[in-house]
N, CA, C and O atoms as a GROMACS GRO file, in nm:
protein
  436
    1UNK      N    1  12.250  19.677   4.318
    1UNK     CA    2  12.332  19.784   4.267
    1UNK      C    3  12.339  19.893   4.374
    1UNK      O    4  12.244  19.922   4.445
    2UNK      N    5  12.456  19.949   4.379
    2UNK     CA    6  12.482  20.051   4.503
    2UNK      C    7  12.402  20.182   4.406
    2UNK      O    8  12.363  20.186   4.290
    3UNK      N    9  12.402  20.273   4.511
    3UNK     CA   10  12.350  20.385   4.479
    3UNK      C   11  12.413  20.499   4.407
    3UNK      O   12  12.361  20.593   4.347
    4UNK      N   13  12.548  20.465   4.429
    4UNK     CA   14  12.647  20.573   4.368
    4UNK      C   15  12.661  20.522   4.209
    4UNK      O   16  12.671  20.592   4.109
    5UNK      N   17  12.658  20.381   4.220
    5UNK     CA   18  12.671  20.325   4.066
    5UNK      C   19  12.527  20.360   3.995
    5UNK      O   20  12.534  20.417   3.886
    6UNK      N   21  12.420  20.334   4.040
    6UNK     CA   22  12.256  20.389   4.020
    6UNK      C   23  12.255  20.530   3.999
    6UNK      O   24  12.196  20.567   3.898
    7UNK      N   25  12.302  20.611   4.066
    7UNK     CA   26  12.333  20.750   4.006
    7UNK      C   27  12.382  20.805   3.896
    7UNK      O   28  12.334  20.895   3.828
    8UNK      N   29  12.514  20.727   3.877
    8UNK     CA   30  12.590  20.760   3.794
    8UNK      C   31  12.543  20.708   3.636
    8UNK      O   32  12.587  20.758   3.532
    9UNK      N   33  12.464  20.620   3.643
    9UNK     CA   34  12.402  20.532   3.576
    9UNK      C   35  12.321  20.629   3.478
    9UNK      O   36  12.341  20.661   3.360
   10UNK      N   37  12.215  20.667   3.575
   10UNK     CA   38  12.084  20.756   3.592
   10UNK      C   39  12.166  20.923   3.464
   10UNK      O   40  12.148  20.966   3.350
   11UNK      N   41  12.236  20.950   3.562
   11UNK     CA   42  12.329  21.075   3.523
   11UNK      C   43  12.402  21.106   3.396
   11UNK      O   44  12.446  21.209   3.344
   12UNK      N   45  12.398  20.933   3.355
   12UNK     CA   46  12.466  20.901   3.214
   12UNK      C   47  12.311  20.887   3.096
   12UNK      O   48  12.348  20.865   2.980
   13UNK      N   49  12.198  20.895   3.106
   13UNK     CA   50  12.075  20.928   3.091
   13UNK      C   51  12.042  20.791   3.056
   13UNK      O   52  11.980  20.775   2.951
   14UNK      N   53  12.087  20.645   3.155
   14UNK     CA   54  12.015  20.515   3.152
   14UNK      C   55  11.911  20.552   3.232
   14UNK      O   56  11.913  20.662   3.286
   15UNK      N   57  11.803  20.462   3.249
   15UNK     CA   58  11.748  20.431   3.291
   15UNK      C   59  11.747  20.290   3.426
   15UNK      O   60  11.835  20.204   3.420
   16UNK      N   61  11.674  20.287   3.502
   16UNK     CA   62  11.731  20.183   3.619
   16UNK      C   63  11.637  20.164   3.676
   16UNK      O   64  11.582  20.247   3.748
   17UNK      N   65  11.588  20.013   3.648
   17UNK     CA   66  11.458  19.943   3.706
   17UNK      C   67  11.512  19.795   3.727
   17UNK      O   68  11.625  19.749   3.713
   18UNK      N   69  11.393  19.735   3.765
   18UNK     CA   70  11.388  19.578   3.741
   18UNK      C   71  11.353  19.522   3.636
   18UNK      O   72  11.342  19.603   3.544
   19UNK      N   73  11.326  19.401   3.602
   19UNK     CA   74  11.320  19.316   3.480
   19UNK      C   75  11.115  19.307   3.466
   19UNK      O   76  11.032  19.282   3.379
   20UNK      N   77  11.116  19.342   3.598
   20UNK     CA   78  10.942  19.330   3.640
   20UNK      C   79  10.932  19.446   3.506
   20UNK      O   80  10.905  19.425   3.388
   21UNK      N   81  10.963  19.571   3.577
   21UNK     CA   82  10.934  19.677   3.493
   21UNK      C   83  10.951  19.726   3.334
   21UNK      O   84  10.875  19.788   3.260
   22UNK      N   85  11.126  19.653   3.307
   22UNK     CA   86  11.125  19.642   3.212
   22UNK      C   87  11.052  19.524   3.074
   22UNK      O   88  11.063  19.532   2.952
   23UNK      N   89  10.979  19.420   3.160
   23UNK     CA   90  10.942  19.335   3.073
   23UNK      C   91  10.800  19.374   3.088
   23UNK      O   92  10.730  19.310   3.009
   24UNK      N   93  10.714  19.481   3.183
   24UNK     CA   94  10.595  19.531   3.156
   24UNK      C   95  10.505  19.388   3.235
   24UNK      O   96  10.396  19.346   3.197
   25UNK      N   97  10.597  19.330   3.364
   25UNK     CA   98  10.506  19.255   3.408
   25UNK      C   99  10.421  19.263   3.531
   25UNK      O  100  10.459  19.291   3.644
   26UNK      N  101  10.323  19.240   3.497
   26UNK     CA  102  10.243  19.242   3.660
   26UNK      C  103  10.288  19.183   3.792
   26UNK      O  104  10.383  19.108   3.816
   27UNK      N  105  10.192  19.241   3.878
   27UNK     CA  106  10.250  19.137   3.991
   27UNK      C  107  10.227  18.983   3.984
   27UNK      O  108  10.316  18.912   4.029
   28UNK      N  109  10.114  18.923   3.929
   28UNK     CA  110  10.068  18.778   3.907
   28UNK      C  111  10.233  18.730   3.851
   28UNK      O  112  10.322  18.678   3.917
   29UNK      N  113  10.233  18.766   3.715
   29UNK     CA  114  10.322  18.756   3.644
   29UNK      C  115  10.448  18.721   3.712
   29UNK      O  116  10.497  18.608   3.715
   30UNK      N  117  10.489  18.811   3.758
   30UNK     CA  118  10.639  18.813   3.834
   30UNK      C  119  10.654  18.696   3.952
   30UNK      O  120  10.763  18.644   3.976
   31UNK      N  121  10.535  18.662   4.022
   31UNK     CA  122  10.526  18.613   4.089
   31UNK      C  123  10.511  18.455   4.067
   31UNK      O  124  10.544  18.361   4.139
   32UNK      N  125  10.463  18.458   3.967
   32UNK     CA  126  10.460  18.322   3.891
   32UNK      C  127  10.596  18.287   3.870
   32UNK      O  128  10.630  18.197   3.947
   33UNK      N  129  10.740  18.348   3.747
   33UNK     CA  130  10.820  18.312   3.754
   33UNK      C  131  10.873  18.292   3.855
   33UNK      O  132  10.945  18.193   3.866
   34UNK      N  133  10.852  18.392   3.974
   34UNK     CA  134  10.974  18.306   4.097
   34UNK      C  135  10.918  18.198   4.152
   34UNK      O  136  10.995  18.108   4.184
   35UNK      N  137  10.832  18.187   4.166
   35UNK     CA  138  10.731  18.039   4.215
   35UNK      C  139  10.797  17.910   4.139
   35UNK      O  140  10.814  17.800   4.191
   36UNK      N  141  10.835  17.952   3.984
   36UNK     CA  142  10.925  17.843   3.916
   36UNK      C  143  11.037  17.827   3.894
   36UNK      O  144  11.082  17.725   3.842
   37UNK      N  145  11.121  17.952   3.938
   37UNK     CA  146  11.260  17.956   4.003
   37UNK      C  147  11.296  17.871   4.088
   37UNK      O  148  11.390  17.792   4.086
   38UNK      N  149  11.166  17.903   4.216
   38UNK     CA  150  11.168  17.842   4.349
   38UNK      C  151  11.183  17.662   4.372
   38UNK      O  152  11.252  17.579   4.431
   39UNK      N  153  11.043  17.677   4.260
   39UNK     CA  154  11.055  17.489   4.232
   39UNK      C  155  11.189  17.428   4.176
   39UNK      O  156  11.244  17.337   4.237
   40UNK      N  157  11.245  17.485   4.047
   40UNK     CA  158  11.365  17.449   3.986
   40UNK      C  159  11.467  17.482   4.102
   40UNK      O  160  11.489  17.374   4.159
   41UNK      N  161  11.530  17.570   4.155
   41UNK     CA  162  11.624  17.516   4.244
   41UNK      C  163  11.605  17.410   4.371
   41UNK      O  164  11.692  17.338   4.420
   42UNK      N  165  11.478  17.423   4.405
   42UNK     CA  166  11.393  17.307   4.492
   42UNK      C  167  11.419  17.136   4.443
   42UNK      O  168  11.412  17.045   4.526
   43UNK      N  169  11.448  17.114   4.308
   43UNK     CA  170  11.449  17.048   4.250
   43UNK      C  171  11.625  16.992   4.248
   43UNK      O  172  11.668  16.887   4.295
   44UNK      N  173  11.673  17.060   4.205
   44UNK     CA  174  11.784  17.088   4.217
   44UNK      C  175  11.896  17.053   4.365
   44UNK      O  176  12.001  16.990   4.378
   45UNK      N  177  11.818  17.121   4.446
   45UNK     CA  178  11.890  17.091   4.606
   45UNK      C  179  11.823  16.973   4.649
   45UNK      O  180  11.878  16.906   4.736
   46UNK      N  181  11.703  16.932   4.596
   46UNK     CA  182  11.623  16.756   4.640
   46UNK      C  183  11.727  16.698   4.546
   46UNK      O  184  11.822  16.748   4.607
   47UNK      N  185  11.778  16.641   4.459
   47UNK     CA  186  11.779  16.603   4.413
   47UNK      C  187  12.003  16.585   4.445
   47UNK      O  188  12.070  16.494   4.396
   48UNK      N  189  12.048  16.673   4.513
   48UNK     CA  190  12.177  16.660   4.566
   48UNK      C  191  12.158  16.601   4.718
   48UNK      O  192  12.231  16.520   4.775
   49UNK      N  193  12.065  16.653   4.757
   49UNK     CA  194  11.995  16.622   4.867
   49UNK      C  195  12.018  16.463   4.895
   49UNK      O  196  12.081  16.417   4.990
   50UNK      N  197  11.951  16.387   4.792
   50UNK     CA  198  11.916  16.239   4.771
   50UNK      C  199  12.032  16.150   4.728
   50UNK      O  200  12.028  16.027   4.723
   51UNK      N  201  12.169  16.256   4.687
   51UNK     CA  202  12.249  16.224   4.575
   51UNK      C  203  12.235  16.147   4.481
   51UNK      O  204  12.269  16.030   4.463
   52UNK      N  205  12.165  16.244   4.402
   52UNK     CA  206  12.116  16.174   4.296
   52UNK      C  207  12.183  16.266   4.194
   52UNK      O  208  12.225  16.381   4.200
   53UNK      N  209  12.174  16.127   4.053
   53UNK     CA  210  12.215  16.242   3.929
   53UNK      C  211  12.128  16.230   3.863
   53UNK      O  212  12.056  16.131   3.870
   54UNK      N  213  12.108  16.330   3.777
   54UNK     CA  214  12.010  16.394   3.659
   54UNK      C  215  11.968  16.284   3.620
   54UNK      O  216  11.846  16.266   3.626
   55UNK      N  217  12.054  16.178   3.570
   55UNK     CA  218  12.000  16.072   3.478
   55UNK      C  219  11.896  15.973   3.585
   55UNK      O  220  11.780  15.942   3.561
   56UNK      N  221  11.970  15.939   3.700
   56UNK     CA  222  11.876  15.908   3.801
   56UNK      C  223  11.710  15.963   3.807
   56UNK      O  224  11.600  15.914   3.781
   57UNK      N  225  11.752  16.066   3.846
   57UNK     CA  226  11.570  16.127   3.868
   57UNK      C  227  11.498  16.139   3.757
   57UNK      O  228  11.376  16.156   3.758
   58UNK      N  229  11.577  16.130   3.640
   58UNK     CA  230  11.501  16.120   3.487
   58UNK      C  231  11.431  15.961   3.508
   58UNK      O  232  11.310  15.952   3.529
   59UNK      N  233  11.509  15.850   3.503
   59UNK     CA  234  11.454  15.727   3.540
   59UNK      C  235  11.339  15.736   3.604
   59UNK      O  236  11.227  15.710   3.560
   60UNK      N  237  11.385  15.794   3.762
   60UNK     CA  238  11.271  15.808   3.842
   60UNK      C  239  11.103  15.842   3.798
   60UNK      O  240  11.000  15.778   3.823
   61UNK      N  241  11.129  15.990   3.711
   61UNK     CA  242  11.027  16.055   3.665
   61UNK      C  243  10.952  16.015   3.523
   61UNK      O  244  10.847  16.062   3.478
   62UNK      N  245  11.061  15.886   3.451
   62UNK     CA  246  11.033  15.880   3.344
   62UNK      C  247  11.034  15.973   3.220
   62UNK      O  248  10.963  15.979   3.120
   63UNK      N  249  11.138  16.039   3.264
   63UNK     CA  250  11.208  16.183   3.159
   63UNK      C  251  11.322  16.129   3.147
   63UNK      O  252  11.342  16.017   3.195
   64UNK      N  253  11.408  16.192   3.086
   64UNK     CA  254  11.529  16.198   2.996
   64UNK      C  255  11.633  16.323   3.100
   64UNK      O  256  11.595  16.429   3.149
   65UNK      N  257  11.748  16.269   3.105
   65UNK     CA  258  11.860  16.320   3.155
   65UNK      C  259  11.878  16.515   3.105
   65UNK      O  260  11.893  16.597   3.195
   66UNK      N  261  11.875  16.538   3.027
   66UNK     CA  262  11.802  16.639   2.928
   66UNK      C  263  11.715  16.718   2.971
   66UNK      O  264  11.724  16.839   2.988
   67UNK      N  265  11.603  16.629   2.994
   67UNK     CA  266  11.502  16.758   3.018
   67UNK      C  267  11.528  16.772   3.180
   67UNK      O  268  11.529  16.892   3.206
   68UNK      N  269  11.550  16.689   3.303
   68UNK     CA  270  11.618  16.739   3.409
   68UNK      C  271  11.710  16.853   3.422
   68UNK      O  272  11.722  16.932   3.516
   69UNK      N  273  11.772  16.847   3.311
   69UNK     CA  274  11.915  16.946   3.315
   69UNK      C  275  11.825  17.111   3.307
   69UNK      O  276  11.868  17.219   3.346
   70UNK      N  277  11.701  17.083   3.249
   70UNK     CA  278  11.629  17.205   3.180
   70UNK      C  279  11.548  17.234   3.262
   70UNK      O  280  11.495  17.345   3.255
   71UNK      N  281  11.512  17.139   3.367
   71UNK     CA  282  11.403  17.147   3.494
   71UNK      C  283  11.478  17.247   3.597
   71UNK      O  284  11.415  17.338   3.651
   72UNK      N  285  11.631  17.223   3.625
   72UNK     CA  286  11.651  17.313   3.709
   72UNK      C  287  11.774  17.396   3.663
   72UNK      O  288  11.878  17.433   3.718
   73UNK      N  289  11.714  17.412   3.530
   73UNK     CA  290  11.738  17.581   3.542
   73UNK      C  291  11.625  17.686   3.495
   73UNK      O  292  11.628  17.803   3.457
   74UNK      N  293  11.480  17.546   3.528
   74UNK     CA  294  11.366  17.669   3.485
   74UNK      C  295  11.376  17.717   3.356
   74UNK      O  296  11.369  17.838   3.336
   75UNK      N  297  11.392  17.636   3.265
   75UNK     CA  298  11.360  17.646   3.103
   75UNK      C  299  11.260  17.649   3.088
   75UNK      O  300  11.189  17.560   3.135
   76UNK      N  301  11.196  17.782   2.996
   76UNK     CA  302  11.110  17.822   2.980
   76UNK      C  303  10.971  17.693   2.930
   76UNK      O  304  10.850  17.694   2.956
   77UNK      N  305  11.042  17.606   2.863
   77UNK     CA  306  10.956  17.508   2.779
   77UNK      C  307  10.930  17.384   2.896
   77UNK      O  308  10.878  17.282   2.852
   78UNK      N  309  10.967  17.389   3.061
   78UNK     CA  310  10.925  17.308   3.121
   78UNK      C  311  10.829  17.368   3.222
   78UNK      O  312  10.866  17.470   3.280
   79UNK      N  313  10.697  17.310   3.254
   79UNK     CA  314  10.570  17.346   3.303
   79UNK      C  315  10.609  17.362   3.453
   79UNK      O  316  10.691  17.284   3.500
   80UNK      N  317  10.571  17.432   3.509
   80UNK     CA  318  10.532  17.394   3.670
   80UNK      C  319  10.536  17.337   3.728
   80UNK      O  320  10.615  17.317   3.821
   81UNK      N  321  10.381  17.253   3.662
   81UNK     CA  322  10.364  17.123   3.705
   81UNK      C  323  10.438  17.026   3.728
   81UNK      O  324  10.444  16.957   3.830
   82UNK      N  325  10.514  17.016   3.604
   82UNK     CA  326  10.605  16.918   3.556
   82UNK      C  327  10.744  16.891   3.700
   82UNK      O  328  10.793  16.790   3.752
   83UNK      N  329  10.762  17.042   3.718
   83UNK     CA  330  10.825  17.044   3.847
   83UNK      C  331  10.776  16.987   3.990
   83UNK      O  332  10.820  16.905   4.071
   84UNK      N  333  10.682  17.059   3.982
   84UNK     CA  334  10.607  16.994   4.125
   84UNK      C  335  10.562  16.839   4.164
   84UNK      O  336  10.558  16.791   4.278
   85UNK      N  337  10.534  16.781   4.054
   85UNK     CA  338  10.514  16.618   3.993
   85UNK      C  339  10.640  16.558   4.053
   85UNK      O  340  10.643  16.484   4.152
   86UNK      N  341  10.799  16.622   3.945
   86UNK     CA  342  10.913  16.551   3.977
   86UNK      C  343  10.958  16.620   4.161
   86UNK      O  344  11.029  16.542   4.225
   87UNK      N  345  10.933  16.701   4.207
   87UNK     CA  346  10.956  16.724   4.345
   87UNK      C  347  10.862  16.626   4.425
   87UNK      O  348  10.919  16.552   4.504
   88UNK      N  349  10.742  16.617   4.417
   88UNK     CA  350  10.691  16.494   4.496
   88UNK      C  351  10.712  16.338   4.469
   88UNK      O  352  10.704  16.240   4.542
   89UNK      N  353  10.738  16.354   4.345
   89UNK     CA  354  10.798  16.191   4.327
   89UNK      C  355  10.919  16.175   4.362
   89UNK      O  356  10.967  16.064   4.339
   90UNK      N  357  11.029  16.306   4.446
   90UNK     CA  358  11.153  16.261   4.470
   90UNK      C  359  11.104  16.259   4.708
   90UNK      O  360  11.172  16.258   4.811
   91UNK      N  361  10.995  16.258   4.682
   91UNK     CA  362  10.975  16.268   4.825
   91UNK      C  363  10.966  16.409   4.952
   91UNK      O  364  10.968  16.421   5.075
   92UNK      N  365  10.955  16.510   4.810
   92UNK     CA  366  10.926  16.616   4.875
   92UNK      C  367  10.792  16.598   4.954
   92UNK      O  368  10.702  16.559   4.880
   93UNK      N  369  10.760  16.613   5.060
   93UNK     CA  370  10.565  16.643   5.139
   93UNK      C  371  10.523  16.805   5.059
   93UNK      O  372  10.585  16.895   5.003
   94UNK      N  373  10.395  16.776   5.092
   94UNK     CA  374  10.347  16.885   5.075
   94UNK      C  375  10.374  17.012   5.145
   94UNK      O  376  10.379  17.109   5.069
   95UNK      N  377  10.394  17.038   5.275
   95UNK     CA  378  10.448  17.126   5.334
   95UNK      C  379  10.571  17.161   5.296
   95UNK      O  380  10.572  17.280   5.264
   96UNK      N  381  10.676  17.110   5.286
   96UNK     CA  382  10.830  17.110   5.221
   96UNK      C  383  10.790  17.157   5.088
   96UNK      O  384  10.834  17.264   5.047
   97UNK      N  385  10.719  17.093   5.024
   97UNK     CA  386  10.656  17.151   4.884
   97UNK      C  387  10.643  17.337   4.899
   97UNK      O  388  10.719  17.425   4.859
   98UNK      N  389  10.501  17.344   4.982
   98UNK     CA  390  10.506  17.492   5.008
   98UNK      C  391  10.594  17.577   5.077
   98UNK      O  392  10.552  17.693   5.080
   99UNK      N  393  10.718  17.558   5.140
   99UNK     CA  394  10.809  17.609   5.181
   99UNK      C  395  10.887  17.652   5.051
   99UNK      O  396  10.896  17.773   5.031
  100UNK      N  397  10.947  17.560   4.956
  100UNK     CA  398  11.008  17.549   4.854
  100UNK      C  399  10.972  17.658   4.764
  100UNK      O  400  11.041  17.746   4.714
  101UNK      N  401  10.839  17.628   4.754
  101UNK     CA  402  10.812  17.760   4.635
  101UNK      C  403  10.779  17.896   4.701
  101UNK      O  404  10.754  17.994   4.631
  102UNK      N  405  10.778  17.902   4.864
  102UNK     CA  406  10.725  18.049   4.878
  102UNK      C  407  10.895  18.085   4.898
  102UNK      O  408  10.907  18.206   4.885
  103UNK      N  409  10.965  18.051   4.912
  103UNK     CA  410  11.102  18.090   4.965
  103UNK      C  411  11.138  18.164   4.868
  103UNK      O  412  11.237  18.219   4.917
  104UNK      N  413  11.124  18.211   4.744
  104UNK     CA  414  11.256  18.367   4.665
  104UNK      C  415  11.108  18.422   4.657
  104UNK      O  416  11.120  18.498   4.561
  105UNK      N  417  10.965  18.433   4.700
  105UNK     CA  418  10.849  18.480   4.705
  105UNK      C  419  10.897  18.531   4.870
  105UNK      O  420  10.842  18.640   4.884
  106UNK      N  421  10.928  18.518   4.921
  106UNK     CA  422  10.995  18.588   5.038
  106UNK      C  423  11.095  18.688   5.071
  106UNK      O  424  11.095  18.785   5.148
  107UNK      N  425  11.193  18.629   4.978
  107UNK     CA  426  11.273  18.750   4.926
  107UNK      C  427  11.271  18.834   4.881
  107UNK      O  428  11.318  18.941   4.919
  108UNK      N  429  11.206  18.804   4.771
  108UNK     CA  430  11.169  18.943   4.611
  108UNK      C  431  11.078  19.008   4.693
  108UNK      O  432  11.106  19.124   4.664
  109UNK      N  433  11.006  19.014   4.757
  109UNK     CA  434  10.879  19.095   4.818
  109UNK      C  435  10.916  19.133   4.882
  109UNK      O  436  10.851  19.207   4.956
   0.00000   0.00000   0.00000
């Protein structure tokens, strides 16, 4: 948001933060969701990467076309793990792994 719009904002007696602040989250916290941002679009670009479709890497992972669709957009009801599992079973390494998730942990900070 520009500053003139943040002003005017402010001036209109909103308030103007982040989602960190407004959802009262810590740093752990915050840092955690982008870590699973990071994986879900990680997931996402492996997985165009490979040209593959959803239903494909569901096979692969032994999931359902469905819950892929929900993996990368980081639905709340899919684990981490669950990500990091289907990123190394699509042939992500471990290093590519840790690139993947520190990358919007690079940004946001």
């Amino acid at each position: 948001m520009d500053k003139a719009t943040k002003a005017k904002l402010e001036n209109a007696g909103w308030k103007v933060g982040s989602a960190q602040e407004f959802l009262d989250l810590s740093d752990a916290e915050m840092a955690l969701i982008e870590v699973k941002i990071a994986a879900a679009d990680g997931l996402r670009e492996k997985r165009k990467e490979l040209r593959l479709t959803q239903k494909q890497v569901a096979d692969l992972i032994g999931s359902s076309q469905s819950r892929v669709a929900k993996m990368e957009a980081a639905d709340p009801t899919v684990s981490l793990d669950l990500l990091v599992r289907a990123l190394l079973r699509l042939g992500t390494s471990r290093s590519q792994l840790g690139k993947v998730l520190s990358r919007r942990l690079a940004t946001s900070g």
